[in-house]
C-alpha positions in Angstrom: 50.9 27.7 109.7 53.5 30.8 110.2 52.4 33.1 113.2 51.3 36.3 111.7 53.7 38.3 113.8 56.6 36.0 111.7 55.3 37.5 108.9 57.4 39.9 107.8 55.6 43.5 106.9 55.2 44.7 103.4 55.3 48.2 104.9 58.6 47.4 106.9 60.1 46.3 104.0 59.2 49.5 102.0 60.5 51.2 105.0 64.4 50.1 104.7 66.7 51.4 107.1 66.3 54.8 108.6 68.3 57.9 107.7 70.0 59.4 110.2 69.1 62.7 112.2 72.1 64.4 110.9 71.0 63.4 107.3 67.7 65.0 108.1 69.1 68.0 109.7 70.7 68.6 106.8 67.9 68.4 104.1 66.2 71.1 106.1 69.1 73.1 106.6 69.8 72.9 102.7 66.0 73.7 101.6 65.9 76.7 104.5 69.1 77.7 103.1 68.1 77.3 99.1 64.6 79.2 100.2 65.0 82.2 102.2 69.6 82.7 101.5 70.0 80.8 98.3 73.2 84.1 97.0 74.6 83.9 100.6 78.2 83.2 99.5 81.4 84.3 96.7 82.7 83.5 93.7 85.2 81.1 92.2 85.9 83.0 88.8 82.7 83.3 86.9 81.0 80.1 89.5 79.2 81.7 92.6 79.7 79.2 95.5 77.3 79.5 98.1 76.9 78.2 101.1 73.4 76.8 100.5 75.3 74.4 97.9 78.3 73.8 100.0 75.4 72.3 102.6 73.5 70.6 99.7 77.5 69.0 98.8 78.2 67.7 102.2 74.5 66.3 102.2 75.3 64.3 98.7 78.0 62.8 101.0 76.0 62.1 104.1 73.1 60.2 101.8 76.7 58.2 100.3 77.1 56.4 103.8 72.9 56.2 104.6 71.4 52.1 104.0 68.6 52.3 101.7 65.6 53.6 103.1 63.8 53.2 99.9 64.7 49.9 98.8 61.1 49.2 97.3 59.1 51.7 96.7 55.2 52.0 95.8 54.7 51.5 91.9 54.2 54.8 90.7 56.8 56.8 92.7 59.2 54.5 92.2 59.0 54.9 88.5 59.2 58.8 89.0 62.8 57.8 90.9 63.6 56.0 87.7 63.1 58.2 85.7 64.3 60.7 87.4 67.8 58.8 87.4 67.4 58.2 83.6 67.0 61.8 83.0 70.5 62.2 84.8 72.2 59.7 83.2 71.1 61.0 79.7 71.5 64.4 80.2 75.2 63.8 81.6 76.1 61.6 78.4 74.4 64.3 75.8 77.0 66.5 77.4 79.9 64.0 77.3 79.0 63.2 73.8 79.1 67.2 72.6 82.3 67.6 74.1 84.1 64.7 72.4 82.7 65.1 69.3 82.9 69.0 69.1 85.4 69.9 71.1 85.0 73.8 72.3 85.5 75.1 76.1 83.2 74.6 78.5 81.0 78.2 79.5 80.2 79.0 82.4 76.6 78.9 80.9 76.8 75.6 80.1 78.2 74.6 83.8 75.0 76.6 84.9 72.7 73.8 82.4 74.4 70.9 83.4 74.1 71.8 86.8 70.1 72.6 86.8 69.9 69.3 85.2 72.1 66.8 86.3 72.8 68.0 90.4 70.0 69.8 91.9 67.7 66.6 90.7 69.4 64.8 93.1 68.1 66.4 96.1 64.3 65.1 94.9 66.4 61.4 95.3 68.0 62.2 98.4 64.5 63.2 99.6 62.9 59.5 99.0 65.4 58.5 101.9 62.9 60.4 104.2 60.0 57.6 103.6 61.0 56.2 106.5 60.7 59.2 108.2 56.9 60.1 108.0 57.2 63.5 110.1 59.8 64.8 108.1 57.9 66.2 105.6 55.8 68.4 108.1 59.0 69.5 109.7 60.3 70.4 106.0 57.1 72.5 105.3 57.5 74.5 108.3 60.9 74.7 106.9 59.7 76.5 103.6 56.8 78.5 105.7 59.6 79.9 107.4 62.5 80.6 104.7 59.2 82.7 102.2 58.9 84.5 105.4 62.4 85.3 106.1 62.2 86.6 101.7 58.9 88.5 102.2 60.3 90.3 105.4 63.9 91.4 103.7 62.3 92.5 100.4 59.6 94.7 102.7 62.6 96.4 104.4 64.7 96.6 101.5 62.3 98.6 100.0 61.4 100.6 102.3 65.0 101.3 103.4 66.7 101.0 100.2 68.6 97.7 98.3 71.8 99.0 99.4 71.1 100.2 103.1 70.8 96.8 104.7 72.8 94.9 102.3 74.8 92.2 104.3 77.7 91.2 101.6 77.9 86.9 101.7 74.3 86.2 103.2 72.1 88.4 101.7 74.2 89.0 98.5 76.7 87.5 97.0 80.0 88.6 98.4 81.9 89.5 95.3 79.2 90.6 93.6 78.4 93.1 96.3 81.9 94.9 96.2 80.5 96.3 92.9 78.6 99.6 93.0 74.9 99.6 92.2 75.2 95.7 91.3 71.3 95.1 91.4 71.2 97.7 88.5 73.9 95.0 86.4 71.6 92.2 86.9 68.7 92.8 84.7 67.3 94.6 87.5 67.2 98.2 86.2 63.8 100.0 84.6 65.2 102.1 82.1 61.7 104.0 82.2 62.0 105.1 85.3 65.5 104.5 86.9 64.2 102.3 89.5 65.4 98.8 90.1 63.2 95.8 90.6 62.3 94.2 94.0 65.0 91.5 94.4 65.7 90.4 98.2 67.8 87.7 98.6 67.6 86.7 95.2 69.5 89.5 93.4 67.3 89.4 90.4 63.6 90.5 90.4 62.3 87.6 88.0 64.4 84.9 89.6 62.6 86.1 93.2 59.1 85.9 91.6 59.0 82.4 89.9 60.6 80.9 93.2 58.0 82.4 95.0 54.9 81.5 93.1 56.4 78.1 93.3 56.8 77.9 97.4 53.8 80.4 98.5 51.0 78.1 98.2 52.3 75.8 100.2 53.3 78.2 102.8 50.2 79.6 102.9 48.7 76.4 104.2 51.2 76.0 107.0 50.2 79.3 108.2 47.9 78.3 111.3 45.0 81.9 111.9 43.5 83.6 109.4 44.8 87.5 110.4 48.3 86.1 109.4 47.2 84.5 106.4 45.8 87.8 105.1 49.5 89.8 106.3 50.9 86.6 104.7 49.0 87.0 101.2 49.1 91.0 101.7 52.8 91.2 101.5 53.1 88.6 99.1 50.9 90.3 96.5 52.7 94.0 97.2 56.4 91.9 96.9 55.4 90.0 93.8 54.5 93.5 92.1 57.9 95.1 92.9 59.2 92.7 91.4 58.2 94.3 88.1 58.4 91.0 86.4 55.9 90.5 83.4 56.4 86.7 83.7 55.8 86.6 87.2 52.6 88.9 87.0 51.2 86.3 85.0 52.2 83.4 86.8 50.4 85.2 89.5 47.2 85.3 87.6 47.5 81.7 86.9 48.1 81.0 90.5 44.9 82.6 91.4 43.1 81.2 89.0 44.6 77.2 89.1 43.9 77.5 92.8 40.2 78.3 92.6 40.0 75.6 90.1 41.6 72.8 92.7 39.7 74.0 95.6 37.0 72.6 97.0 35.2 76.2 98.0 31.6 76.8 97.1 30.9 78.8 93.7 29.8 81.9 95.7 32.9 82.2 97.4 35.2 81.6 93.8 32.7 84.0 92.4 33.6 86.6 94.9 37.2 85.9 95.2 37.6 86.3 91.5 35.7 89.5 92.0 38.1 90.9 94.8 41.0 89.6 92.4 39.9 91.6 89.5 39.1 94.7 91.2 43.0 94.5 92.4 43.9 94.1 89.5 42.2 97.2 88.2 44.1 99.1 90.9 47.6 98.0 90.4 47.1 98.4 86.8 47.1 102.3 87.7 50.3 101.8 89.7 53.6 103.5 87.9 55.0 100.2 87.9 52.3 98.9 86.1 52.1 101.7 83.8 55.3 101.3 83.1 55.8 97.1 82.2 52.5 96.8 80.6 50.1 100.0 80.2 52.7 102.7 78.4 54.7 99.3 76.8 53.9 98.6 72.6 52.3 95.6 71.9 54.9 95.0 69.3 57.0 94.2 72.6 54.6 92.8 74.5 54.1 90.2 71.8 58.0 89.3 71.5 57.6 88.6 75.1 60.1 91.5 75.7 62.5 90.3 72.5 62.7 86.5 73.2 60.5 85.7 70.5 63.1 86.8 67.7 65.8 84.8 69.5 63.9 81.7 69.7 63.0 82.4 66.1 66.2 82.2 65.0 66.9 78.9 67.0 63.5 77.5 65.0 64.8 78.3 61.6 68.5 76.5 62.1 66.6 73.8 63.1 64.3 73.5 60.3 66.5 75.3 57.4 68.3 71.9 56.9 66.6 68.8 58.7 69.2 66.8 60.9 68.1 64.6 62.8 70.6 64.1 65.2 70.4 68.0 65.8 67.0 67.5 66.3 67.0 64.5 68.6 69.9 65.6 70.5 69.9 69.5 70.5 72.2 71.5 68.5 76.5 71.0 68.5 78.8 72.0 66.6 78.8 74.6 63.7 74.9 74.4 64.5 75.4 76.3 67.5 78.0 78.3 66.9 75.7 80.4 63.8 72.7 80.3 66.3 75.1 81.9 68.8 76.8 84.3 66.3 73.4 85.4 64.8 71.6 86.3 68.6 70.0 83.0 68.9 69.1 80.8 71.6 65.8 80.3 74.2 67.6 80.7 77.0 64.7 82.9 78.8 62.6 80.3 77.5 62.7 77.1 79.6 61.0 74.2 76.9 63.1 75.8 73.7 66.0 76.0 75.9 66.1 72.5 77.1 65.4 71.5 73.4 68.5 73.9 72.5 70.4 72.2 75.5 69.4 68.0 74.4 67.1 68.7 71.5 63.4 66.5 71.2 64.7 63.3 73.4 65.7 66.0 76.4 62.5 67.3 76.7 60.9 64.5 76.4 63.4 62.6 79.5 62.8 66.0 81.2 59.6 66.2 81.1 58.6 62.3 82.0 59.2 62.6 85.5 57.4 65.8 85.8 54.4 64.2 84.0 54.3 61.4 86.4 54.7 63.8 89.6 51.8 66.4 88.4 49.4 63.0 87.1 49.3 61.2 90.9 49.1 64.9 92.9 46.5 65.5 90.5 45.3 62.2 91.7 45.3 63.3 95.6 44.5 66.7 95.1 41.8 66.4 97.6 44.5 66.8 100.5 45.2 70.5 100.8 48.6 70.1 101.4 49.3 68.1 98.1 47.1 70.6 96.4 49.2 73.2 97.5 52.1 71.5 95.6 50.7 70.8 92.5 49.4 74.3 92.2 52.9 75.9 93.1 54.4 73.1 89.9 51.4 73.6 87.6 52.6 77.3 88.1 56.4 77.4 87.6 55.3 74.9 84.2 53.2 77.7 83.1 55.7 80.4 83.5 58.3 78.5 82.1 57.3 79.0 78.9 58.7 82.5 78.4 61.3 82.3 81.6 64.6 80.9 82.3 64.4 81.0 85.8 65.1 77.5 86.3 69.3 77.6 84.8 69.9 80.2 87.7 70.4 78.7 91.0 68.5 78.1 92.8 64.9 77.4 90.8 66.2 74.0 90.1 66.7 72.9 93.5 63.6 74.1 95.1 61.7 72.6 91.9 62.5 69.5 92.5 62.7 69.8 96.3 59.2 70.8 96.3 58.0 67.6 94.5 60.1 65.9 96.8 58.1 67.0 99.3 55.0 66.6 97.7 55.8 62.9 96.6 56.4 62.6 101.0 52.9 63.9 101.7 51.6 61.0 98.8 53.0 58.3 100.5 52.9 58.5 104.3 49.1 59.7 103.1 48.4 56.4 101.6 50.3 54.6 104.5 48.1 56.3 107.1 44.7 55.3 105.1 45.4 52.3 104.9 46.4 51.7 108.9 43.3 53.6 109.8 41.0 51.5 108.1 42.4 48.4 110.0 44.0 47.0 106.5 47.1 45.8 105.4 49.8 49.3 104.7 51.1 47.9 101.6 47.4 47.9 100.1 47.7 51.4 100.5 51.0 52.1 99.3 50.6 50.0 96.1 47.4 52.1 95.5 49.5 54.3 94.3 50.2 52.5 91.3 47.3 53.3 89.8 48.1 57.3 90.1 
């Protein structure tokens, strides 16, 4: 009979081979960077390159010359990796095949797509390298505490002391783009109403700040140790999220509240009372000018275009139904398709699920949105941990605002989408590891539990 100590261990062999301490530094250096600096850079022609990319670059080379630390992975997140990878793969042949077949040149919107789709995912691969690596993911955490901070802090002081005033051209802006006068104004950012221009800190757009918010402030919030600076914490969050005067991210903000009080695990008198406090907030920054101004003094005929994209997305509905084709269906519109939808004012892109039908029609959605399925299904699962909660709470959100907002094509909602899950998917496994050793039992028990997520 082998010695048990002969035995090799399931859990070692899930391990693999650890990444190195420079390919860890430079995860978090590239999610602090994609967090709290994510314009900090120039331009190539129409192409900003930042420096938050240039890290996440030299770290797509590092993980080239790591061994595999995730050689064999638990059932369920293994098949997220997959398909993960398969959602690359088709993705980069859809485009492939739409450039043979209908030659045209290549946009800079189109770069923008195939990067949101095809690159930043990789950093959610890179990320299972860290398995071995249990206390990563808490160093990573305190990574995003830190880079909402660093957001929340600027966007305070550039409103108090004006967008312009403590503008630092290549970190908190992006170099070219701040040689031009009044930029923010050029960026969707001005509120005709009333001249003013829409909270934007690092971010240089007011919608783009507020989705990447909701999606990182509830798990920051947990990382933030005494209650007196979770209050500042949520404080300034709630006053920089309404400067942002973004009607998408107002109610992704609702949702927040109210996906969050559905998850926890707080007695009914204490929902019942936070729901009270939220309302009566609500109540007051509905008299705000700001408010008054996107919502109150706004016609509901605009209000229920969702602010014009509902004609737009109309008119990519009725090319796509006006003669049935199948492969335009399947595959997304090419071709003379797109060129009418185009010429007409077509298109979804401020709406995420249209527009990644209009970018790889019924089968990209459906390769999108397998993954993500997968991911939201097993935190769901382990929403008992507050950490994981705090994940799926931030995703639920972002998939809820995505509806009417195309946050995700502009650098760099992709990235910290998918770095977020990475993290999450960390907290899942070294979770189930650590059950498992507690209760005296064999790790890969534990780990193969997650199968059944």
């Amino acid at each position: 009979m082998m010695p048990l100590s002969a035995k090799p261990s399931r859990a070692a062999t899930l391990r693999g081979s650890s990444p190195s301490t420079l390919f860890v530094a430079l995860i978090c250096i590239s999610v602090c960077l994609h967090v709290a600096l994510p314009k900090a850079g120039l331009k190539w022609g129409a192409v900003p390159i930042t420096v938050a990319d240039l890290v996440f670059g030299i770290l797509l080379l590092a993980w080239a010359f790591q061994g595999n630390a995730s050689a064999s992975l638990p059932l369920s997140l293994a098949k997220c990796r997959r398909l993960t990878m398969y959602g690359i793969i088709f993705f980069l042949g859809r485009t492939l095949l739409e450039t043979v077949a209908t030659p045209r040149e290549f946009q800079a919107e189109d770069f923008a797509r195939l990067t949101a789709l095809c690159i930043y995912p990789l950093i959610f691969l890179a990320f299972l390298q860290l398995t071995s690596r249990p206390e990563t993911h808490c160093r990573l955490r305190r990574v995003v505490m830190v880079g909402v901070v660093v957001v929340l802090f600027y966007g305070v002081l550039q409103k108090v002391m004006g967008e312009y005033t403590i503008l630092i051209p290549g970190v908190t802006a992006n170099w070219h783009d701040a040689q031009i006068l009044e930029f923010l104004a050029d960026k969707s950012n001005l509120l005709h109403e009333t001249g003013e221009v829409k909270l934007t800190s690092t971010y240089q757009n007011g919608n783009l700040l507020g989705i990447n918010l909701l999606l990182f402030v509830p798990l920051a919030f947990v990382q933030i140790p005494q209650r007196w600076m979770k209050l500042t914490f949520l404080s300034t969050c709630t006053v920089v999220l309404a400067l942002t005067a973004s009607r998408a991210t107002w109610a992704g903000a609702v949702f927040l509240v109210l996906i969050a009080l559905y998850l926890s695990r707080l007695p009914k008198l204490s929902k019942l009372s936070i729901v009270l406090l939220f309302v009566l907030s609500t109540s007051v920054f509905l008299q705000t000018s700001v408010a008054q101004t996107r919502i109150v003094n706004v016609p509901w005929e605009e209000l229920a275009s969702w602010g014009g994209r509902m004609e737009a997305a109309s008119i990519l509905w009725s090319e796509s139904t006006q003669e049935i084709h199948f492969t335009m269906l399947l595959l997304g519109p090419w071709g003379e398709h797109r060129e009418r939808i185009v010429a007409e004012g077509g298109g979804a892109y401020e709406m995420f699920y249209l527009a990644l039908y209009e970018t790889a029609g019924i089968l990209g959605v459906l390769v999108w949105m397998a993954p993500v399925f997968v991911t939201l299904r097993t935190f769901y699962r382990y929403r008992r941990d507050v950490l994981i909660r705090s994940v799926l709470v931030g995703l639920l959100t972002w998939c809820f605002v995505a509806v009417a907002e195309g946050a995700f094509w502009l650098p760099p909602t992709a990235f910290n989408l998918w770095a977020l899950a990475g993290i999450g998917w960390l907290r899942v496994y070294t979770r189930a590891v650590r059950q498992r050793a507690d209760s005296g039992g064999d790790t890969s028990e534990g780990m193969l539990s997650l199968s059944r997520a």
